[in-house]
C-alpha positions in Angstrom: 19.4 16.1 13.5 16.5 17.7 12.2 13.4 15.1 13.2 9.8 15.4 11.8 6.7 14.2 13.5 3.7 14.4 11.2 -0.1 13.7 11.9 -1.2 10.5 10.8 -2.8 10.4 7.6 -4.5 6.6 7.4 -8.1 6.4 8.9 -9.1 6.0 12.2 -4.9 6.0 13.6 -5.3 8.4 16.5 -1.9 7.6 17.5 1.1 10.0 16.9 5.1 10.0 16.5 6.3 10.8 19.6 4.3 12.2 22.9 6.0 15.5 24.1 7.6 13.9 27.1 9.8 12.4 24.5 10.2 15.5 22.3 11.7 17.3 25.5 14.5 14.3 26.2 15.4 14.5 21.8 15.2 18.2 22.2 17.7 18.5 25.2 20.3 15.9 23.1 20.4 18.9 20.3 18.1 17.7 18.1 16.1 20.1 16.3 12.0 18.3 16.3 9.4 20.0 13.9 5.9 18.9 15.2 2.6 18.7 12.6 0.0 21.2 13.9 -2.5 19.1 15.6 -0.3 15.7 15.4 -1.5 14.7 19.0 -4.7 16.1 19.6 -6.3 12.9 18.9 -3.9 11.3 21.7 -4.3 14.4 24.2 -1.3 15.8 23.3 -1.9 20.0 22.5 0.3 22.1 20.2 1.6 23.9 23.4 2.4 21.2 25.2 4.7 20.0 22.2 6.0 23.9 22.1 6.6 23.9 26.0 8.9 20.3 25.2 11.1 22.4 22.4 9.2 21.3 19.1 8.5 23.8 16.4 5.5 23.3 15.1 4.6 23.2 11.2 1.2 23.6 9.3 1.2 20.6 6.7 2.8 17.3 6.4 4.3 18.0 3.5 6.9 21.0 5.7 6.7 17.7 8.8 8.3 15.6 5.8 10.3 18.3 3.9 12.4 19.5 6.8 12.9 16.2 8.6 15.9 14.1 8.2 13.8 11.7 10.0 10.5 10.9 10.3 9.0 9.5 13.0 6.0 7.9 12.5 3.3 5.0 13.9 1.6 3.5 10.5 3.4 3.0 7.2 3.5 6.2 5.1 0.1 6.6 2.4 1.1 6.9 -1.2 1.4 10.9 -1.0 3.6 10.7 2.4 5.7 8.6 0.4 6.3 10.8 -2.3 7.3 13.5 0.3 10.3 12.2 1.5 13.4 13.5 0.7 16.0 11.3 -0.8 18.7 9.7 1.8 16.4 10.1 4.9 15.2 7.7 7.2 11.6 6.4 8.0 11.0 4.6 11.2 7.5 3.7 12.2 5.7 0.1 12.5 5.7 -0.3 8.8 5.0 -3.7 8.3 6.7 -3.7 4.7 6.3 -7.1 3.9 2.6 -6.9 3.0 2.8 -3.5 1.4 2.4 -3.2 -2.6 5.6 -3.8 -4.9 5.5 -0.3 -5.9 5.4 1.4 -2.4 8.9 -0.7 -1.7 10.0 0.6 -4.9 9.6 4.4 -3.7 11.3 3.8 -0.6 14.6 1.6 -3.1 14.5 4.8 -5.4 15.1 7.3 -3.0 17.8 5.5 -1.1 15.6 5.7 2.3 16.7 3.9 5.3 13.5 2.4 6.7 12.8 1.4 10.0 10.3 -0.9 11.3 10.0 -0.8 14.8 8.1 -4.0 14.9 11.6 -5.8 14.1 13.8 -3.8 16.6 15.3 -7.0 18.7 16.5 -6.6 22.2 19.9 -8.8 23.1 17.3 -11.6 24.3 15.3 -12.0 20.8 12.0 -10.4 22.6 10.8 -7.3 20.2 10.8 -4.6 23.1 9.0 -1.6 20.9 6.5 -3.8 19.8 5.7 -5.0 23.2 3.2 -2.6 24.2 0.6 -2.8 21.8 1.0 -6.1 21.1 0.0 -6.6 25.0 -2.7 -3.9 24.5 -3.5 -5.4 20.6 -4.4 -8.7 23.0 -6.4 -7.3 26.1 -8.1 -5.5 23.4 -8.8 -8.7 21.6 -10.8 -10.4 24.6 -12.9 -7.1 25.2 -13.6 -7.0 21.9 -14.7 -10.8 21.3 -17.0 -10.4 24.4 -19.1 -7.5 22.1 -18.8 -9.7 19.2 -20.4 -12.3 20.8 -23.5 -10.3 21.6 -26.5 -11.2 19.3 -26.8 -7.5 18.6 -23.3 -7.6 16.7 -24.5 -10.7 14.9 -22.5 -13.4 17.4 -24.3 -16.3 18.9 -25.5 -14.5 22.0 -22.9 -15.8 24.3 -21.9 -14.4 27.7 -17.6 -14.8 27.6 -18.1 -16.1 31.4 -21.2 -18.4 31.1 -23.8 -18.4 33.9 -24.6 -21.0 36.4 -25.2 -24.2 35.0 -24.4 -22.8 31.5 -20.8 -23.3 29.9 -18.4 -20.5 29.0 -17.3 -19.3 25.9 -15.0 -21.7 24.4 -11.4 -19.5 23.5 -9.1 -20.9 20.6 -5.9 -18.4 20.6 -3.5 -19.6 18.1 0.5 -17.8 19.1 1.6 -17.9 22.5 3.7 -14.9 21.9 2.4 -11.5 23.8 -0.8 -11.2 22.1 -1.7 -15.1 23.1 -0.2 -14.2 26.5 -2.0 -11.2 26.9 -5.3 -12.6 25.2 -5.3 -15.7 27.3 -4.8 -13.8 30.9 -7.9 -11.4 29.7 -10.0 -13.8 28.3 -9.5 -16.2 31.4 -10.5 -13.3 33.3 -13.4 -12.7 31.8 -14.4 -16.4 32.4 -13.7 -18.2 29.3 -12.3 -21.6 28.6 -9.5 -21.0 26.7 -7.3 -23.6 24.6 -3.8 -21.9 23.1 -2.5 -23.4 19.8 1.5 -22.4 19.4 4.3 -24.4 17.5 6.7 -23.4 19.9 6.8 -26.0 22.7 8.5 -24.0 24.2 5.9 -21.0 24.2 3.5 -23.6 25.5 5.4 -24.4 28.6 5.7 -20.8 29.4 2.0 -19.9 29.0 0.7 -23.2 30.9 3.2 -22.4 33.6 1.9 -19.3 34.0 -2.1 -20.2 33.7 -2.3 -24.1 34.4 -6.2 -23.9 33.8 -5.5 -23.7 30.1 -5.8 -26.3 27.6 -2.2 -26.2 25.3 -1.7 -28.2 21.9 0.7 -28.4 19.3 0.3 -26.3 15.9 -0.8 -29.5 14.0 -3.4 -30.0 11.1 -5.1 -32.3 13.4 -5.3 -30.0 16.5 -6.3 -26.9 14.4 -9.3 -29.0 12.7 -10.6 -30.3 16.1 -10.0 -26.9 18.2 -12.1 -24.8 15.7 -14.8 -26.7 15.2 -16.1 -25.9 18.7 -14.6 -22.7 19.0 -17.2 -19.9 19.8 -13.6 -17.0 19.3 -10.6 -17.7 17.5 -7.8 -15.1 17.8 -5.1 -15.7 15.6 -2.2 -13.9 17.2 0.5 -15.5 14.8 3.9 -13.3 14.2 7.2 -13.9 11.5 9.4 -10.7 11.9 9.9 -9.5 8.5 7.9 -11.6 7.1 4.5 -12.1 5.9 2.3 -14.5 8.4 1.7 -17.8 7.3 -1.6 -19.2 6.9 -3.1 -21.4 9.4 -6.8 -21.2 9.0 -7.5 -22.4 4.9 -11.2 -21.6 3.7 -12.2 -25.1 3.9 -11.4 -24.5 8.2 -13.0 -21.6 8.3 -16.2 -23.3 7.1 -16.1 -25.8 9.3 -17.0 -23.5 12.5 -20.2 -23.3 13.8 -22.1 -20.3 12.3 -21.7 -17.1 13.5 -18.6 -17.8 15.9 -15.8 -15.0 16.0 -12.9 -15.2 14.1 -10.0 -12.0 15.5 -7.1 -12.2 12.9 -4.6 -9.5 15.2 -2.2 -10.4 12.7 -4.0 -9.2 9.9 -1.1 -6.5 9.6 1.3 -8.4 8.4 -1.3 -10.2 5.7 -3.3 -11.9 8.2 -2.7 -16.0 9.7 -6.5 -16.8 7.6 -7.4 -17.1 4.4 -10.8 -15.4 4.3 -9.4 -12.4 5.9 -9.0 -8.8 4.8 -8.3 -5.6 6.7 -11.3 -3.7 7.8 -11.4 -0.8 10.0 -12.5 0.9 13.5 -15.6 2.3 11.5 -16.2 -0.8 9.9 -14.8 -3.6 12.0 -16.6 -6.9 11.0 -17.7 -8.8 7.9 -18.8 -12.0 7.4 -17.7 -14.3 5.5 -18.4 -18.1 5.0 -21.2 -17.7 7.8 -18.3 -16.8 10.4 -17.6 -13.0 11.8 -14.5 -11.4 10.6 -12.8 -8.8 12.8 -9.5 -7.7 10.8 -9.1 -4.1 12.0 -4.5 -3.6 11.9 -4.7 -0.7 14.2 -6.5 -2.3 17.4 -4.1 0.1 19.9 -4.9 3.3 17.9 -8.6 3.0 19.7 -6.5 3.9 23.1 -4.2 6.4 21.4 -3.5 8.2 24.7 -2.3 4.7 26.7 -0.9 3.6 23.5 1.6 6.5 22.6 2.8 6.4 26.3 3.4 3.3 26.1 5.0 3.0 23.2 7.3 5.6 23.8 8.3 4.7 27.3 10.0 1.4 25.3 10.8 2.7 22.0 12.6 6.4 23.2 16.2 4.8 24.0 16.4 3.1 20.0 14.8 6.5 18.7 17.8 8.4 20.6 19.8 5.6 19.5 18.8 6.3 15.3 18.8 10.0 15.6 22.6 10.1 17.5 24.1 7.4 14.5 22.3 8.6 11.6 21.6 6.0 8.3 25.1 4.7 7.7 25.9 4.0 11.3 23.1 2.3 12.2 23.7 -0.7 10.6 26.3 -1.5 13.4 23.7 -1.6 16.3 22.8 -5.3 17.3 19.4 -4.4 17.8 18.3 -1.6 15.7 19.7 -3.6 12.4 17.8 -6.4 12.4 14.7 -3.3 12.0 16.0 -2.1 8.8 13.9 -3.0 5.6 15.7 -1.1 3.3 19.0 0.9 3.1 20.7 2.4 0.1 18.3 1.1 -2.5 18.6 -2.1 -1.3 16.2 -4.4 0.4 17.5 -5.4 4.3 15.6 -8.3 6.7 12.6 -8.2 4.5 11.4 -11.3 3.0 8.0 -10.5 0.8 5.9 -12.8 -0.1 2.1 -13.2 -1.1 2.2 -9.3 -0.3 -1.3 -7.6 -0.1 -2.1 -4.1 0.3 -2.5 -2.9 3.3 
């Protein structure tokens, strides 16, 4: 199969495809990879090193999309990417389709492309092994980057995460005990903050109390989320629906209610976002503020670490990659855990349930 890896064309994603490491293992399976010149600079990958693995390398993304039967990519294709796919071949990346625009769907129906979203790929267990990594790096991210926040010269309230002797810590509010909460709260705790996760998952809440019994757990009630961020100096909303678009936890009238200047991280903000008053921003322009609270919406937390990121990513995503490029659009529909990935296949809509879509 002939497999394209272009460079990414949405700001500030320093990420890429595939690292070469996993360009040599598709290359030595007979599959022919045509590498965008400069795709991994941004991640420390060279052109040779991509040459020395058995890519050929291109000069545009337009010849990385023309040739490629499929496409491997790590953000949802720009308007003009889309437009460059060939009719009948497949798209896999973290493409977060259910809080894209109507019409960028309708491109993807027309042409009959199979699409791909890694973030749904489903492991015989129900855990979401390719979107693992970053999510654990999207949360140790989050706690390093509410620490800054909280600094007076970012506009926060001038609060140290840890405290100081005979001064309090920073009071944590992590809603999602998924990876993100998991990997927030063991960070945050770290770093020396109080932290209270919010989940509606007993379940989850067992797991995570288990494994740090110095946390404060509550259920995901009306009641619990009015009291928790009323003296919350951070809230991380680290909320996921698979295919879906996140539900909203944190109405206007909540988000007012915080004390001024106090954090709020939305990591889910790319799949619509779990607050009302959110809206993506981006590594240039992280934070706005809104209703007298900080707003840090940025989708692409990982692509900061591009380097760690890509290995990562492609340590747990290379055995469903080989998996796709072996079966091909047709066949993949019978794997257990790549189906459940599949937004669309053969003009048709598959595990995608839009609604309240925003662009993205």
């Amino acid at each position: 199969m002939y497999i394209g890896i272009p460079k990414e064309s949405r700001p500030f994603e320093y990420r890429v495809g595939l690292s070469p490491a996993g360009v040599e293992i598709l290359s030595q399976n007979g599959h022919q990879i045509f590498v965008e010149h400069g795709a991994g600079v941004t991640a420390g990958f060279s052109d040779e090193d991509y040459e020395k693995a058995g890519a050929r390398l291109v000069y545009s993304t337009e010849e990385a999309f023309g040739r490629a039967d499929l496409l491997l990519k790590v953000a949802r294709p720009i308007q003009e990417e889309l437009n460059w796919l060939r009719p009948g071949t497949m798209l896999a990346g973290f493409l977060h389709l259910a809080s894209t625009q109507q019409d960028k769907i309708d491109i993807l129906l027309e042409k009959k492309i199979t699409s791909i979203a890694y973030e749904q790929i489903k492991a015989a267990d129900g855990s979401l092994p390719v979107l693992r990594p970053f999510s654990q790096i999207g949360g140790v991210m989050a706690a390093q980057i509410a620490a800054r926040l909280l600094q007076n010269n970012w506009g926060g309230k001038g609060i140290l995460m840890g405290g100081a002797p005979g001064v309090p810590p920073a009071e944590i509010v992590i809603l999602g005990a998924g990876v993100v909460g998991t990997s927030a709260t063991q960070m945050c705790l770290g770093m020396g903050a109080h932290v209270t996760v919010i989940d509606h998952n007993l379940g989850a809440l067992q797991k995570i109390w288990d494994r740090f019994p110095n946390i404060v757990t509550k259920m995901s009630t009306k009641r619990n989320l009015e009291r928790s961020v009323m003296y919350a100096d951070v809230v991380i909303g680290a909320v996921l629906s698979p295919g879906q678009r996140t539900p909203i936890l944190l109405t206007r009238e909540l988000v007012r209610s915080m004390k001024p200047r106090s954090v709020i991280m939305d990591i889910s903000i790319d799949e619509g976002g779990c607050v009302e008053t959110s809206r993506p921003t981006t590594h240039e322009h992280p934070i706005f503020i809104e209703e007298g609270i900080l707003h840090y919406c940025v989708p692409n937390i990982p692509g900061a670490v591009a380097r760690t990121a890509t290995h990562a990513f492609v340590n747990s995503a290379l055995p469903y990659i080989s998996e796709i490029a072996a079966l091909g659009p047709d066949a993949v529909l019978n794997d257990p855990s790549i189906e459940p990935a599949i937004n669309t296949h053969d003009g048709k809509l598959h595990n995608l349930v839009r609604l309240n879509a925003q662009e993205l």
